[in-house]
N, C-alpha and C positions, 0 to 999 in steps of 0.2 A: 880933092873933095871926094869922097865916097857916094859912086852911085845909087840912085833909089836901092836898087835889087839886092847890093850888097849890104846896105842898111838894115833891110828887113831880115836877110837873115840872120844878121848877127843878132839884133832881138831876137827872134823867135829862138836862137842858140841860149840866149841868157835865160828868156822864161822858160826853158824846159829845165833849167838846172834845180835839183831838189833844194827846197827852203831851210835858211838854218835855223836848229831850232832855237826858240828863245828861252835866255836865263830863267828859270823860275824868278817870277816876282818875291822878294822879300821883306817884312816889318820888323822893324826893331821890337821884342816882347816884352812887358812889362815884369814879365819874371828874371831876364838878363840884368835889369836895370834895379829891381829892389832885391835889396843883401838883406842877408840872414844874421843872426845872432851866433847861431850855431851853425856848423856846417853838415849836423845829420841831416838828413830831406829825411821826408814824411812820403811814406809810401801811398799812394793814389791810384785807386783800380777801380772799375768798373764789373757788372756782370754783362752789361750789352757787348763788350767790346774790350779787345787785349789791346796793350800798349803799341801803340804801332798799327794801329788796325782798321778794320772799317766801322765804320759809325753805321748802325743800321738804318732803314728807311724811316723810320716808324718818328724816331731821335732828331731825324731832319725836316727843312720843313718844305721841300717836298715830298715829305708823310707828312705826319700828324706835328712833329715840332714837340715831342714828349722829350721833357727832361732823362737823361739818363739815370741809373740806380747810378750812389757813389760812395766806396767807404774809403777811409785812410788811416795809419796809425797815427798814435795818440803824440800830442804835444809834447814839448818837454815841462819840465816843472816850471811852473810860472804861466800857462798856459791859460788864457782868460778868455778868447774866443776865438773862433774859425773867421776865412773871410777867403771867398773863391771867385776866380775871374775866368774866364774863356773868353779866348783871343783864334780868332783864324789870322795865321801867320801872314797865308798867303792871299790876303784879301786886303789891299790896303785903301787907304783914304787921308789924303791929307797927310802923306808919309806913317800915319800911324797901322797899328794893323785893328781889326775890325772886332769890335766888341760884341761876343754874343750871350755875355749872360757877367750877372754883378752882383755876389751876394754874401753879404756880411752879418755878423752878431750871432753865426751861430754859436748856440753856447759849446762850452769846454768840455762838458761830460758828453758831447754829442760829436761820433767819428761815423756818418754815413746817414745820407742822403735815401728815402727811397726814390722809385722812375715819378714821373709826370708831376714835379710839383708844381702847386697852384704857380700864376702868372702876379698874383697879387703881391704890392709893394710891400704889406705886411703879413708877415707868415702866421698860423695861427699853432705850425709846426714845423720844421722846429722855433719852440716858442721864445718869441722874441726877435726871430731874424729877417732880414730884412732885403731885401734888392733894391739895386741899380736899374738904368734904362740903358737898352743895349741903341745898338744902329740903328734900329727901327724909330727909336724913339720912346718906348714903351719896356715897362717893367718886366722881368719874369724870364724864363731862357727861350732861347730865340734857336733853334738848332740849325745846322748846316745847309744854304741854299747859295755854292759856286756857280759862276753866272759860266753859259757852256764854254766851252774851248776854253777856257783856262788853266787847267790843266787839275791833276791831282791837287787838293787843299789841305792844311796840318792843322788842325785843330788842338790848342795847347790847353787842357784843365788845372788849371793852376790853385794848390791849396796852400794858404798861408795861418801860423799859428800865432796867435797876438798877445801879447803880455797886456792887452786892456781889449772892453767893448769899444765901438766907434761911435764917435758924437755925431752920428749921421741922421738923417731922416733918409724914409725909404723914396725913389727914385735918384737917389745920387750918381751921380755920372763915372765914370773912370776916372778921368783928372780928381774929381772931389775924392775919390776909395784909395787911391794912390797918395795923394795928400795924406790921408787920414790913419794911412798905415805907414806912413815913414819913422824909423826909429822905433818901432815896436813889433818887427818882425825877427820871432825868435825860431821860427824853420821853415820850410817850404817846402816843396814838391809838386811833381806836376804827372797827367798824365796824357799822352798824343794821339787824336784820333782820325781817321783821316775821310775824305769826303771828295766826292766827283758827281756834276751836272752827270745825268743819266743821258745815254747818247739817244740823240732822235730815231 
């Protein structure tokens, strides 16, 4: 049996060994899972922020929580309305990953978004369109707030082209926006933003 003395040191040997670090947490995303018609993607860009990049504070909601400006290329023919989702990959729940914004109907002649739009379920521009309810519970976009030490977060903006409008009412959930676009997705694209808890 090991005496007290040599017990404690082999503890105090273990705790001083550096931690390994852990996997990034990952969700399966709603864009791996819904197919295209076509295999062009729709190009997805920002003025706040380049692909791969940081989300500024203003966009997050430890700022203000302001929608991003957003444009993309145009549909392919057939193209009857827009429908965008954001997902943080790396925030999950319930195995799913975490919904921060859900908004459909935009029309077809319309390829970009400007910054801060309203929160309201029904838009009065662009006219006709409409949101989901994100994590929160509540309609409108919800921007980046990673809880600390969790490390960097990937923010996926995902834009889908639809060969019909959605028979939705506005707060519709993700499950319901994914229902409602199966089998009418004729492109998609996305674009990655990325986001970290501010150190104390």
């Amino acid at each position: 049996m090991l005496n007290t003395r040599l017990m404690t040191t082999l503890l105090l040997g273990l705790s001083s060994l550096p931690a390994l670090a852990a996997e990034p947490i990952k969700a399966e995303l709603s864009f791996e899972a819904i197919h295209a018609k076509q295999a062009t993607a729709l190009k997805l860009e920002s003025t706040a922020f380049k692909d791969g990049g940081l989300i500024p504070l203003q966009n997050s909601s430890y700022g203000a929580s302001l929608s991003p400006a957003l444009s993309w290329s145009a549909g392919p023919t057939g193209t009857k309305s827009y429908a965008l989702l954001l997902e943080d990959e790396n925030g999950v729940r319930d195995g799913k990953s975490i919904v921060h914004w859900v908004l459909y109907n935009i029309p077809a002649n319309v390829t970009a978004l400007p910054d801060n739009l309203p929160k309201d379920g029904q838009l009065s521009a662009p006219a006709g369109a409409r949101q989901g309810i994100t994590i929160s519970g509540a309609t409108g976009y919800l921007g980046p707030k990673p809880r600390p030490a969790t490390g960097t977060h990937h923010y996926h903006f995902q834009i889908y082209a639809l060969d019909q409008s959605l028979d939705l009412a506005a707060g519709a959930t993700r499950e319901q926006w994914t229902q409602a676009i199966a089998d009418h997705v004729l492109a998609k694209g996305k674009l990655v933003g990325i986001y970290e808890a501010p150190k104390e």
